[in-house]
N, C-alpha and C positions, 0 to 999 in steps of 0.2 A: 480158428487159430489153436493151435498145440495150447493144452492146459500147464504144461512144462515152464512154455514161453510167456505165459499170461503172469504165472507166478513169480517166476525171477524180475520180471521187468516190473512186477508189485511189490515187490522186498528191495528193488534199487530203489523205487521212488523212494519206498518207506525210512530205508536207509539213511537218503541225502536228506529226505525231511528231520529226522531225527538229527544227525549232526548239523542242519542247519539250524534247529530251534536250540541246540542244548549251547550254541556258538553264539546266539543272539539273547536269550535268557541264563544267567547264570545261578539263577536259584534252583539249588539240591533239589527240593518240593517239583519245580517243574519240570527238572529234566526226567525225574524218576516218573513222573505222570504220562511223559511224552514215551519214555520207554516202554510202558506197561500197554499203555496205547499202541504205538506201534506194534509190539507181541499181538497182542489182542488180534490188531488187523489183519497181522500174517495170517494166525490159526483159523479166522474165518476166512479167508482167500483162500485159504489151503482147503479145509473143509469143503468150502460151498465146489471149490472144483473138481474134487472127486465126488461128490455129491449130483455134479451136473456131467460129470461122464458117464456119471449109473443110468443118469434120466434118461438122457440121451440116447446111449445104446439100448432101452427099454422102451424107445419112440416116444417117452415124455408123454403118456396119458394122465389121469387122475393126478393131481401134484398135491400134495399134504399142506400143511400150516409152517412147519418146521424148513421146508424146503423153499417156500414163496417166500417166506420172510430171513430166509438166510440170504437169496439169490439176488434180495432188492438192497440189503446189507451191503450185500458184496458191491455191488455195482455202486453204492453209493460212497464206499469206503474207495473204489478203484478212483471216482472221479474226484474225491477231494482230494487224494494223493497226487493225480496231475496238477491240480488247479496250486494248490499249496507249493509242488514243486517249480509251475511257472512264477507264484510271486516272488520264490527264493532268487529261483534264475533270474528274474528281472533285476533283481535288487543286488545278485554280483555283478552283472554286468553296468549294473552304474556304478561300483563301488569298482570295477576294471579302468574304469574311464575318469574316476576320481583320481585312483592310482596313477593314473599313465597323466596325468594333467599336474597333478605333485612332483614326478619324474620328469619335466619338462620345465618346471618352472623352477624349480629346489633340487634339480638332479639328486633326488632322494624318492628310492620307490616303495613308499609305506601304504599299505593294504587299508582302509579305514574299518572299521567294526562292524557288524550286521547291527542295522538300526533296530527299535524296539517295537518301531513302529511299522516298519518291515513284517516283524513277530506278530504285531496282532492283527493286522491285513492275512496275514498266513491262518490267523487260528480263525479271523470269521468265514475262510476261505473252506477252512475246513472241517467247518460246522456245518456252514449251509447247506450242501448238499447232499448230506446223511440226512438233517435234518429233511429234506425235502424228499428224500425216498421213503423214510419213514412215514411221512405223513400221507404222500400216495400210497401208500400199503395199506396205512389204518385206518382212512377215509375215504381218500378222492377216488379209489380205485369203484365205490357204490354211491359214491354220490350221481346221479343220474340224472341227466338233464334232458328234458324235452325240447325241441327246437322246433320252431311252425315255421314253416316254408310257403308262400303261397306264389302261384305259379299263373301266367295268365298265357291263354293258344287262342289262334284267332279262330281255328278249327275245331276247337272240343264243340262236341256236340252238344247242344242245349240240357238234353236231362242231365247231364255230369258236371252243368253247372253249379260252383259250392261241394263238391264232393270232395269226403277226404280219407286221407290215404293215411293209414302211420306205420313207418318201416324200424324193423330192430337189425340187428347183424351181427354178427362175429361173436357167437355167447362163448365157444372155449370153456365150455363148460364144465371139464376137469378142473378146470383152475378154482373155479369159486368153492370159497372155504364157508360160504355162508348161508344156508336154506334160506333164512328169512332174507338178502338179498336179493334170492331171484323171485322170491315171492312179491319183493318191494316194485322188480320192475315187471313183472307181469300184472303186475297191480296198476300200475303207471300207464302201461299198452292198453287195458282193457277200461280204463278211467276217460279216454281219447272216444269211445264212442264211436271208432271209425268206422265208414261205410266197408272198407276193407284192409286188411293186417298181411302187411308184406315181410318176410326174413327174405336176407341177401347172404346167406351161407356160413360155414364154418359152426356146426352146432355142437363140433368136437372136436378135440386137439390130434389125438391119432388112436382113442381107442372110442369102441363105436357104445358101448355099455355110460361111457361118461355121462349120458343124456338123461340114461334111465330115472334117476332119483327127482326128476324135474319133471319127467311127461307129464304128468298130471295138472301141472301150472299152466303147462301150454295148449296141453287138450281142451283144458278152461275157459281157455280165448276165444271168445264171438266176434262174429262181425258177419253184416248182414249178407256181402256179397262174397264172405267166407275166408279162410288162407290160405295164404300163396308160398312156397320158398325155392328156391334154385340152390344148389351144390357149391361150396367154396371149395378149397383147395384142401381142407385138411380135413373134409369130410371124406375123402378117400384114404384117410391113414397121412401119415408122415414120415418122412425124410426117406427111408428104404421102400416106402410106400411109392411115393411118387416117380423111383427109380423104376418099379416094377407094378405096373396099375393091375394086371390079369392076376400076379402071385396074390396079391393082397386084394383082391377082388371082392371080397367076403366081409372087410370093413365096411366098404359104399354100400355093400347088400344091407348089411346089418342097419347098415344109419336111411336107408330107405324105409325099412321095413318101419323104425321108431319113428320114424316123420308121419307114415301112413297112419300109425297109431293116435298120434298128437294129432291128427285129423286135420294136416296142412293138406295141401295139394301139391304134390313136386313137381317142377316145369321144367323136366328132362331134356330141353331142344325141344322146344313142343310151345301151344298157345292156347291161351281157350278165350272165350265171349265172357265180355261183362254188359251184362240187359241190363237198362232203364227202359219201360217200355216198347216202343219200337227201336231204338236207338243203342248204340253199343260201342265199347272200346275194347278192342285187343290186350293183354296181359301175354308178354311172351314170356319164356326163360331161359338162359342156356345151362349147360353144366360149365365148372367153370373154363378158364382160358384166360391163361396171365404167361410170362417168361416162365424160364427152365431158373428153377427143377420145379415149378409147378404144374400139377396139368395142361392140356389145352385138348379137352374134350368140347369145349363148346363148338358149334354148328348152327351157327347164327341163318343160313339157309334153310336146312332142316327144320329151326325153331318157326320160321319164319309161311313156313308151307300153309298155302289156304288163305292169307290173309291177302287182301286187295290193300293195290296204293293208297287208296285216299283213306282206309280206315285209322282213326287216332291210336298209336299205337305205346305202351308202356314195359319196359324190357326191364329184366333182373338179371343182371349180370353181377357177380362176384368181386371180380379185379378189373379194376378202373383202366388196366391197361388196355381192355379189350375194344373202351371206343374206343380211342385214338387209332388200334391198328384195324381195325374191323366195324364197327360200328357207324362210326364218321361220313365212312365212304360206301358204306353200302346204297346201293341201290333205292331202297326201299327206306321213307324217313321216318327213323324213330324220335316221337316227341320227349318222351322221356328215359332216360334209362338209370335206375338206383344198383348202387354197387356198397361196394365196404372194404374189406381187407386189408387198409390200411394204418389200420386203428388212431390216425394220428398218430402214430408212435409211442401214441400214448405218454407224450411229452410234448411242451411247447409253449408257446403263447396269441392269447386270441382275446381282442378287444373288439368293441366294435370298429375300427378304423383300422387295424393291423392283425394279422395271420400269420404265425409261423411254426416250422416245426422241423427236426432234422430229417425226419420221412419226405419233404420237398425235394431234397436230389437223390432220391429212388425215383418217386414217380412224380410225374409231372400234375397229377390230379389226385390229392391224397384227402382234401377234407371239403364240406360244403359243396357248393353249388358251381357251376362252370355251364357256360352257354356258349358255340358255338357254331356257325351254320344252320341257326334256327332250331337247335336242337339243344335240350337239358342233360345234364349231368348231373347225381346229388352222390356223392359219396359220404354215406355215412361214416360215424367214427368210433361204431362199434360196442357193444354192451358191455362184455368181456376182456379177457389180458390173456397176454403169451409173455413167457419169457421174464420180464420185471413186474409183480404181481402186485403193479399198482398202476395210479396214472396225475400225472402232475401236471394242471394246465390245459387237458384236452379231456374234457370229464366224458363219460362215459352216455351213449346218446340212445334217445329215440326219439325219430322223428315223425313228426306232422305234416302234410301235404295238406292244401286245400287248390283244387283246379278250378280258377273262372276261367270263361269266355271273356271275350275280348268284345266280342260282336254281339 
């Protein structure tokens, strides 16, 4: 959306909010507060958007402190100016209908007052979700949670009974403004003791250098049968990137080249053997493969080459869209496949009995686990932030696999 159009239609809300609280509170003290506020909200609306047209046309690499915490401002000052402007609106529209019932019964059409009470539904209205942005910026966004999944196949083969998996995803690693956060979750990864450490993509936003000041945390990472990661969407660069993958070719090269370093293993469209003894499970990967404008390099045949039917097989796929159009219906049955790119939205709510999140009408599989046709799904929810440099309600993951047998 035009930065134009974003503005004007934040100085209207702001506007009717202001003459609707200075029309409901008649104390000098308050109206003068509401004004100052309102100002306030323009000049950061104003700022943070020319601010995010500089990112943007600079493909939004490395993002500073000054920019994450203006951009989460913004966005939390946008939504309390809705939310405040609906209680106003609701509360003319009863005081229309109060009107037109006075005009009917006293053929007299007097307006009644904006109640006070009206005003203070408006002001917790638009507290709350400043305050709730702010506090994912200044906590929730590193508070990191581990989640243990355990998964049961009638087909895993005996030595891989009890084996466990721990998967991170989506680091976005320009964004973090904190050493000692990523230090906090490679600390977390490598406290899990897993037999294997999987990334499901995105280890940068669009510039390939973002990663450097961390390799060393990652290179750190043990595990006995080694690391694994596959390619997300913005590890090729972003937004002019994904329009032209060859032009900008030299990002994926570069973020290959750092992965090799960090001593994962990249799984190109490609697979390798994981031995317990004589026995063994397939590890595929693709590059990613989601809608436009994201890539869709993956080559789920290609990944697939060499491995026989019956062997137990574990895919890393990117974007969750890829089973539903490819994965599902292949041929050949994958028992698991871990993805990410979703982040939750990095907002939401998740009890144990309820899930939600406005990332559910993009994609049909945005967080946890999903089973269907004998086959898993885990989408992870991500290590990292894009965009609002926090997360409220859908904290920040790494997860645990444990695979029994069944038999």
């Amino acid at each position: 959306m035009n930065s134009s159009i974003v503005f004007t239609f934040l100085s209207g809300l702001l506007f009717y909010n202001y003459r609707c609280f200075c029309t409901t509170f008649e104390n000098h003290h308050v109206q003068m507060l509401v004004a100052i506020l309102s100002i306030l909200a323009a000049v950061i609306g104003l700022l943070t958007l020319i601010r995010m047209n500089i990112v943007f046309k600079t493909g939004y690499g490395q993002s500073d402190l000054l920019t994450n915490w203006s951009m989460g401002i913004f966005f939390g000052v946008i939504i309390s100016a809705i939310f405040v402007s609906v209680v106003f609106l609701v509360g003319d529209i009863g005081r229309f209908f109060v009107a037109v019932f006075e005009k009917i019964s006293s053929c007299s059409m007097i307006w009644p007052g904006r109640s006070e009470w009206v005003g203070f539904i408006a002001i917790f209205f638009a507290i709350l979700p400043v305050s709730l942005f702010v506090y994912g910026m200044a906590s929730g966004k590193y508070n990191f949670k581990v989640r243990d999944v355990q998964l049961r196949f009638s087909d895993l083969p005996k030595a891989f009974d009890g084996y466990r998996i721990v998967q991170f995803s989506d680091l976005h690693s320009g964004n973090y403004d904190r050493f000692s956060a990523m230090e906090k979750a490679t600390r977390m990864i490598q406290d899990e003791e897993a037999d294997l450490i999987l990334f499901t993509g995105d280890w940068i936003n669009a510039k390939s250098d973002e990663i450097i000041p961390y390799k060393k945390l990652f290179a750190g990472l043990t595990a006995p049968d080694g690391k694994f990661c596959c390619l997300g969407n913005h590890d090729y660069g972003a937004h002019s990137a994904w329009r032209d993958l060859e032009k900008y070719k030299y990002i994926g090269d570069a973020v290959r080249g750092h992965i090799s370093e960090m001593q994962f293993e990249l799984l190109d469209n490609k697979n390798v053997s994981i031995k317990r003894g004589e026995e063994s499970i397939r590890l595929i990967g693709v590059e990613n493969w989601g809608n436009n404008p994201f890539p869709r390099k993956g080559d789920l045949d290609q990944a697939l080459a060499g491995v026989s039917l019956d062997e137990f097989k574990i895919l890393l796929s990117h974007d969750p869209t890829h089973w539903d159009k490819r994965t599902l219906e292949h041929p050949e049955h994958i028992h698991l496949t871990l993805a990410g790119h979703t982040h939750g939205a990095q907002f939401g709510i998740e009890t144990k009995r309820f899930q939600w999140s406005p990332v559910k009408y993009v994609y049909k599989r945005w967080g946890g686990l999903y089973e269907e046709k004998n086959q898993f799904l885990y989408v992870n929810r991500g290590l990292g932030f894009i965009g609002y440099a926090g997360r409220i309600g859908m904290r920040p993951e790494i997860t645990v696999f444990e695979l029994k047998s069944t038999v």
